[in-house]
N, C-alpha and C positions, 0 to 999 in steps of 0.2 A: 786868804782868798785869792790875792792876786797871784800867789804862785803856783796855786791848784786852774787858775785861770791860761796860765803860761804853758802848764803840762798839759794840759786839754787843746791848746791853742792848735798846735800842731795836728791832731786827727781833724780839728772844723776846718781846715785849712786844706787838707785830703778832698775833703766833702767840695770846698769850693772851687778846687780845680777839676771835679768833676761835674761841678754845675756849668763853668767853665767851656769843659770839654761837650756835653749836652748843649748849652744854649745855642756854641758856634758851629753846632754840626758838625766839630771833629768826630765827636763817637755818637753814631747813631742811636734810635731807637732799638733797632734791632741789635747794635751791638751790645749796647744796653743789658736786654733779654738777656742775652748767652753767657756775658759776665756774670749779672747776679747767678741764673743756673749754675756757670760753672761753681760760683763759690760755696753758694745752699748744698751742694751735696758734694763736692770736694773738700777744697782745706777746711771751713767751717767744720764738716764732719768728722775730719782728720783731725784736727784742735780739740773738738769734743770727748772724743771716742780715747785720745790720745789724756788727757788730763783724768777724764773719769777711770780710765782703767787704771792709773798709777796711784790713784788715789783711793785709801783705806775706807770702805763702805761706811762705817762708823763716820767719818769725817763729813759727809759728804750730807746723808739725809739728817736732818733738823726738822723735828715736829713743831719748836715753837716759833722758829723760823716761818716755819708755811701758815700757821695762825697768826702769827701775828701780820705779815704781809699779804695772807688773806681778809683778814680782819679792815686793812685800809684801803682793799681793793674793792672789795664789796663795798663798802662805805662809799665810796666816790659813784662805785658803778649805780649805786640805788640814786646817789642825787642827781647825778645825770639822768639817769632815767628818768627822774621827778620832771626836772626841767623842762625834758621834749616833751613829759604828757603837758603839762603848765601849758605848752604853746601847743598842742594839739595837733603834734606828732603822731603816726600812727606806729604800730609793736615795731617794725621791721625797721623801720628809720630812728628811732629810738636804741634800738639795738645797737647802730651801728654808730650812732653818738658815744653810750655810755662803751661801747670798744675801745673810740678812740682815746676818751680820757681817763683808761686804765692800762692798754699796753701799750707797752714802750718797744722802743727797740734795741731790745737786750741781743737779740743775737747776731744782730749785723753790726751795730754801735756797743754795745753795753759789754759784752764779751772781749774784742780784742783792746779795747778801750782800756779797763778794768785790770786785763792781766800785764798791761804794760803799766799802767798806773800804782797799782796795789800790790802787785806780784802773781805768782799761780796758786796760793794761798786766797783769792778772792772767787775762784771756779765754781770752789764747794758751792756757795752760796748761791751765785748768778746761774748755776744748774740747776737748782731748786725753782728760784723764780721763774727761771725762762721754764721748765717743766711745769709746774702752776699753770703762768698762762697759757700754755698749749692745750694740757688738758683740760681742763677747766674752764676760761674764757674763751678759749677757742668753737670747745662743743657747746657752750652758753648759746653765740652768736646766730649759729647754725640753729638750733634747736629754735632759737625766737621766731629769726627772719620767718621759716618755716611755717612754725605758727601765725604767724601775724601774717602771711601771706595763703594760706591755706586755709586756715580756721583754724586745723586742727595739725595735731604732732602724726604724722605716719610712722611705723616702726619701721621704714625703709630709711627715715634718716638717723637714727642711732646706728646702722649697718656702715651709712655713709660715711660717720663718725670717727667711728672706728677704722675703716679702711683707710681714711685720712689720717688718723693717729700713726696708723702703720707705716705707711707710707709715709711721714716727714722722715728725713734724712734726720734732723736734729735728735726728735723723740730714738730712733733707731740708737743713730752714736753713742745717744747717752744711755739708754738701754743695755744695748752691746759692752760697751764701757763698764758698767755698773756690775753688770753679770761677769767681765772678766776681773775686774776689782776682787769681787765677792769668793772664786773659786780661787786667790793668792795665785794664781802665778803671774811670774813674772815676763815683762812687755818682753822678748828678744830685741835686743841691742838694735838692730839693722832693722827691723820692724820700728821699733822709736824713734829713730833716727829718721826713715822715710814721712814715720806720721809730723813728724818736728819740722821737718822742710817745708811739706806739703801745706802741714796747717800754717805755716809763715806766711803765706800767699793772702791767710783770711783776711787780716787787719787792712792791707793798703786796698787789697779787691773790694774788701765789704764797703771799705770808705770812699772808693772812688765808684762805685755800683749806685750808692744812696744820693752824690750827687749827680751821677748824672740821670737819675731817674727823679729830682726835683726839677733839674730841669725843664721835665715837660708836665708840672704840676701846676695846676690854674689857681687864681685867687677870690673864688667863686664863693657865696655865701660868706660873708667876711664879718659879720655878728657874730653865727653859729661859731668859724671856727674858731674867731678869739676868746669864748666863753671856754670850745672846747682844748686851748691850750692853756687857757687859764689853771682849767680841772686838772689836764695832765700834768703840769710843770708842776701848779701849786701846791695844790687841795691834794693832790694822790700821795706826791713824796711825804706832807704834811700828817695825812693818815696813816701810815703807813708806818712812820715814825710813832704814832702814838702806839701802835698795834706792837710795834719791834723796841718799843723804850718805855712801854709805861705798862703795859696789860701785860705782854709775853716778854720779859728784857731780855737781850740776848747782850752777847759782848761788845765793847764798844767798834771792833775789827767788823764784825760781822754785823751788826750796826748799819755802818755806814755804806758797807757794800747793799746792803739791800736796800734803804733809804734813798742811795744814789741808783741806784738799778729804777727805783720807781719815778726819777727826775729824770730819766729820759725821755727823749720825743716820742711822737707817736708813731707806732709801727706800721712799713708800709706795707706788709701781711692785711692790716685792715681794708686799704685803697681795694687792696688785689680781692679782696672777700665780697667791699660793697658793688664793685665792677663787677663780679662774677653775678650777682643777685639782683642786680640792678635795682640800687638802695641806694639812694644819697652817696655817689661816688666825687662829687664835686667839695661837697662838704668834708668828707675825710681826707680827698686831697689837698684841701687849704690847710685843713689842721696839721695835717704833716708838714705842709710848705714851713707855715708859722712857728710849730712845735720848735723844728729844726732850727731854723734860725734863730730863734730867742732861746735857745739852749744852749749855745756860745754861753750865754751868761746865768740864765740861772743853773745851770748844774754846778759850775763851781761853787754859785751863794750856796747850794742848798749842801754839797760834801763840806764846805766850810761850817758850816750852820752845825751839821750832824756830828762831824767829828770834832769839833769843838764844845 
């Protein structure tokens, strides 16, 4: 544990020079913005796009993989749900609860984290999960709020959906990726080579982007979101685990990659979804705030836990 604590030390310590950098007004708000943009749809993409296409399409998709890590993600996602009905929560705040204590943040954190930790041997997997919750929790959320604020589902937002699937840079790369995997040919040299630089950019951009957008994260509603870091750190990697080690087993390798994928914090894709809908934006921001910081320590317990 403590040496899985030691290799992780170094990217929270990214994080905190960029909380750092945020608090003391070296890097703005708005610098802020432009950093995370440039990374979502540069090197991230470039890392993506870059791994899935060198990588053999057999390797990559796992049907028991995705049951079994949907199997702990829904499980969590239903008792969260339980809970804000419990306290008399309405759909669209409830929604954006059980979001926070299922996804993580695989793509900004869980990605460059992973392939420095595990190798590029850890991609296949964490491209699945991060795939999952795009499609799937992501149109989940949308589809609630909707309802719960409407009454009813219009089929303009399945259109909306969809156009949003299209349009993430990530879902694209790995798409793109996937499809040139699939047709065997091979990356050119000087094409690899650009996508290998570029996506080098991800790991310290992503890490210095996520603090300094804690930065300016409040610690509002502070029941809600220690329950809801509870769900994400504990209960989710905890299910997840049952779903990937007892119902569907997968290898002990890929195991832990997706056990660990599901102990990370909570993604700030959520902050940005409930802000947009104006949904309990205060409450997902604490969870984030908290996730983060108490995941210095349990992600190591929980990769030790797994892989042991």
């Amino acid at each position: 544990m403590v040496e899985i604590f030691l290799r992780t030390l170094p990217f929270f310590a990214i994080i905190g020079l960029g909380v750092w950098a945020g608090k003391t007004r070296f890097f703005s708000e708005e610098a802020t913005a432009f950093l995370t943009k440039f990374v979502f749809f540069f090197p991230l993409s470039a890392m993506l796009f870059r791994f899935a296409a060198n990588l053999p399409l057999a390797e990559v998709f796992n049907g028991r993989l995705i049951g079994g890590y949907l199997f702990g993600s829904v499980a969590v996602y239903l008792i969260a749900t339980g809970v804000a009905y419990l306290r008399r929560v309405n759909m669209a705040t409830a929604a954006v609860e059980a979001q926070c204590a299922v996804i993580g943040n695989v793509g900004f954190l869980g990605l460059p984290m992973f392939v420095l930790l595990f190798g590029e041997a850890s991609i296949g997997p964490m491209m699945m999960v991060l795939t999952t919750d795009l499609i799937v929790f992501s149109s989940l959320i949308v589809i609630l709020i909707t309802a719960g604020q409407d009454g009813r589902l219009h089929p303009a937002v399945l259109r909306t959906i969809g156009l949003g699937l299209l349009r993430n840079p990530m879902i694209v790369a790995i798409s793109a990726g996937l499809i040139w995997s699939a047709l065997s040919v091979p990356v050119p040299v000087v094409l690899n080579d650009f996508l290998q630089i570029l996506g080098g950019a991800a790991t310290p951009g992503a890490l210095f982007a996520i603090g300094a957008s804690l930065a300016g994260k409040s610690a509002e509603r502070v029941e809600v979101a220690a329950w809801l870091t509870f769900a994400k750190l504990v209960l989710h990697p905890a299910f997840v685990a049952i779903g990937v080690l007892v119902l569907l087993p997968l290898d002990a390798f890929s195991a832990t990659v997706v056990v660990g994928a599901a102990a990370m914090p909570v993604a700030g894709n959520v902050f940005m979804l409930a802000q947009h809908y104006r949904v309990a934006p205060q409450r997902a921001s604490a969870a984030i705030l908290f996730s983060t910081a108490l995941s210095i320590v349990t992600f190591p317990l929980v990769v030790a836990w797994v892989s042991g």
